[in-house]
C-alpha positions in Angstrom: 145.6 85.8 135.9 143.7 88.3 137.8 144.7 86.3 141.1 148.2 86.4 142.8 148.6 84.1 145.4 146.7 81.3 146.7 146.3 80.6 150.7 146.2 76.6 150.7 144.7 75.1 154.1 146.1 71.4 154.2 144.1 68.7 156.1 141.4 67.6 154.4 142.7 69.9 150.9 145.9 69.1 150.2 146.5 65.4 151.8 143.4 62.8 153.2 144.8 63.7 156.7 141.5 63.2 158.3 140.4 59.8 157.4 144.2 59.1 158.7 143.3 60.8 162.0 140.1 58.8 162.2 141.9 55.5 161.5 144.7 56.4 164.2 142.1 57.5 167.3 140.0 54.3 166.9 143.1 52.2 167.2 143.8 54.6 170.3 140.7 54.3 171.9 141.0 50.5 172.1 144.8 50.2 173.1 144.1 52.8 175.8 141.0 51.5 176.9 139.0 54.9 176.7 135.5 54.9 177.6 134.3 57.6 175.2 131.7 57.9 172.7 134.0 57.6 169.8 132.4 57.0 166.2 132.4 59.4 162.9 130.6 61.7 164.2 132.3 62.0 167.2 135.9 62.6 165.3 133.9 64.8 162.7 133.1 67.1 165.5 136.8 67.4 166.2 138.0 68.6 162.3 138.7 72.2 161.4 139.5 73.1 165.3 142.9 73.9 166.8 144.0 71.2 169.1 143.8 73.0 172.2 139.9 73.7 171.2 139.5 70.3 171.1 141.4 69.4 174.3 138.5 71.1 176.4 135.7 68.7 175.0 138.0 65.7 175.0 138.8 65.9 178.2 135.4 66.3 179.2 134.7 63.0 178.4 137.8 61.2 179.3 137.9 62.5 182.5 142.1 62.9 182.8 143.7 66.0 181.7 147.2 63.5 181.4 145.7 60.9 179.6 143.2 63.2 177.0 147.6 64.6 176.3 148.5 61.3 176.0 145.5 60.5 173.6 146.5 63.8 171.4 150.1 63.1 171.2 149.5 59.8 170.5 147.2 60.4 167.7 149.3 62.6 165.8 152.4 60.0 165.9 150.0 56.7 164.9 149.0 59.2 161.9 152.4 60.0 160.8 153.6 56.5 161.1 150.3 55.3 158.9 151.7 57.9 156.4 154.5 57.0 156.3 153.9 53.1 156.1 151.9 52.8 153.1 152.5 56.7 152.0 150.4 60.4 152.2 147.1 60.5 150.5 147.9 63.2 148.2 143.7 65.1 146.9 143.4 64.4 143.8 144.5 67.6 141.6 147.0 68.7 144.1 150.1 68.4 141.8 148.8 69.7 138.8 147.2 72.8 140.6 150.5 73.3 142.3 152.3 73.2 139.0 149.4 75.3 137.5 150.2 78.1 139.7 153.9 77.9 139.5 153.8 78.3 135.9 150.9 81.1 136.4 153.6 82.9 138.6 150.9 82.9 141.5 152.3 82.5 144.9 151.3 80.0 147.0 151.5 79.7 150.8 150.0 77.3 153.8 147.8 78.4 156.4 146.8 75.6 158.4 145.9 74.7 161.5 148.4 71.7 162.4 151.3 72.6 164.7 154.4 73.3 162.6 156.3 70.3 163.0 153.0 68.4 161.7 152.9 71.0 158.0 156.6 69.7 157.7 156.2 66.7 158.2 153.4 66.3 155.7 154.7 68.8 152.9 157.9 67.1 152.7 156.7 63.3 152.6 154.9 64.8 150.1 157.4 66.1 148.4 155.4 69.7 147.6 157.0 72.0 149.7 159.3 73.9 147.3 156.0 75.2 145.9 154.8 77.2 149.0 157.2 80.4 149.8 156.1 80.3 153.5 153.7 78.5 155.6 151.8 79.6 159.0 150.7 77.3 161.2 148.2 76.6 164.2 151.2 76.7 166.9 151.7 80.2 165.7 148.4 82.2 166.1 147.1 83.0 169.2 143.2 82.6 167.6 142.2 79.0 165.6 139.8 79.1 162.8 137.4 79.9 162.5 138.9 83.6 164.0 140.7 84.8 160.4 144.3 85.6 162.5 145.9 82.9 160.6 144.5 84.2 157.3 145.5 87.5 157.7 149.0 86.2 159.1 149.2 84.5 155.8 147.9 87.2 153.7 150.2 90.1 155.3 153.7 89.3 153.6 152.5 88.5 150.2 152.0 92.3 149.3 148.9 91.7 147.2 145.5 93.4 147.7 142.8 91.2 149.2 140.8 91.1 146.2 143.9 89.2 144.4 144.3 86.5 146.7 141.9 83.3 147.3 142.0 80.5 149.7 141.4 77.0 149.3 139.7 75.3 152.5 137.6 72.2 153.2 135.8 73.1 156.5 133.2 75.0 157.6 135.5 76.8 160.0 138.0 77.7 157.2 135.0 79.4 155.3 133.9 81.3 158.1 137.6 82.4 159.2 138.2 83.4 155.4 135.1 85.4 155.0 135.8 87.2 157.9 139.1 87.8 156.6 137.8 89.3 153.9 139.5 87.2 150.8 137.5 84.9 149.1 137.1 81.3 149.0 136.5 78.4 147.4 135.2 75.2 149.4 136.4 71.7 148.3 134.8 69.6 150.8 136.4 66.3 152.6 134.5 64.5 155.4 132.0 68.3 155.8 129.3 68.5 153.6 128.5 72.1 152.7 126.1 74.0 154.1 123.3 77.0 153.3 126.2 79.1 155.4 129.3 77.6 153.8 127.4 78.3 150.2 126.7 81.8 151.2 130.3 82.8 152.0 132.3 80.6 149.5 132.7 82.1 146.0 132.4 78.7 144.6 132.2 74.7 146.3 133.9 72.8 144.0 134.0 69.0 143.9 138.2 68.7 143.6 141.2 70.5 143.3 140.9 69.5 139.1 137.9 71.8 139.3 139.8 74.7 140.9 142.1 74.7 138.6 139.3 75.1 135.9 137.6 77.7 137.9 141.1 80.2 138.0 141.4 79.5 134.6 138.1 80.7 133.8 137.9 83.0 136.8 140.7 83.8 138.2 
């Protein structure tokens, strides 16, 4: 394969993160009586940013810099326990892509904009991260998506030429932080539709991670 590695974002593409997030802030809103706007949209407007991005407009509407904390923390903790109750949502084509690329000899790694602790969490429950050879996560940039920092962090180590790595990402900030990073990328969309931007800067939007794995075969 003419590709080496693989930079693999992770909520939305790897696990159904985001419909867990959803789930957990509408419980949230209700138990802590929050008078916000909150629908899909709403929570769609939230995906593909750093937390601390999303503290600013958050907190604009909620009024209390304490309790919009309170709202994030708790968020994050209500997703991880409905994770763990009834188990991660794994994308469908995840394993066989990861074991695709292991056999390939490609290197994989994450690059995602969840605090550490959160990439653990969710790599090991699972049971996938033996597959990645490092991860870099949101707590560890200074710039979120859709600035390329994290890509480049990720890129860096590998060794590899731009031009032999590709990344994997669901959101329209991914795209744009991978295109300025200058590797390319293929879109799998979750809860964003593509756009005439997202289909100008993605070498290919594929429906699943099944299809990627067709794609590198054929392309990569």
């Amino acid at each position: 394969m003419k590709k080496k590695a693989v930079i693999f974002d992770m909520d939305g593409l790897m696990f159904d993160t985001e419909k867990l997030g959803y789930q957990a802030q509408g419980q949230l809103v209700k138990e802590l009586c929050l008078a916000i706007p909150f629908d899909f949209d709403y929570y769609l407007n939230q995906v593909g940013r750093s937390d601390k991005d999303v503290f600013h407009d958050l907190v604009s509407d909620i009024g209390d810099p304490a309790l919009t904390s309170l709202f994030q923390k708790r968020t994050k903790e209500t997703q991880a326990a409905i994770a763990l109750d009834k188990g991660i949502p794994v994308k469908a084509g995840l394993r066989e892509l990861l074991a695709f690329l292991e056999r390939e000899g490609v290197a994989c790694v994450v690059a995602s904009s969840s605090r550490r602790k959160e990439v653990t969490f969710y790599l090991e429950l699972a049971e996938v991260t033996h597959y990645f050879k490092y991860q870099i996560c949101g707590d560890e940039v200074a710039f979120a998506k859709p600035n390329p920092e994290i890509f480049l962090r990720a890129w860096e180590p590998l060794g590899f030429a731009k031009e032999e790595c590709l990344i994997l990402e669901d959101s329209l900030n991914g795209i744009r932080a991978a295109y300025d990073a200058a590797i390319e990328v293929i879109m799998v969309p979750d809860l964003i539709a593509p756009n005439e931007e997202a289909e100008g800067k993605a070498v290919a939007i594929l429906p699943d991670l099944h299809a990627v794995m067709a794609w590198l075969k054929d392309n990569g």
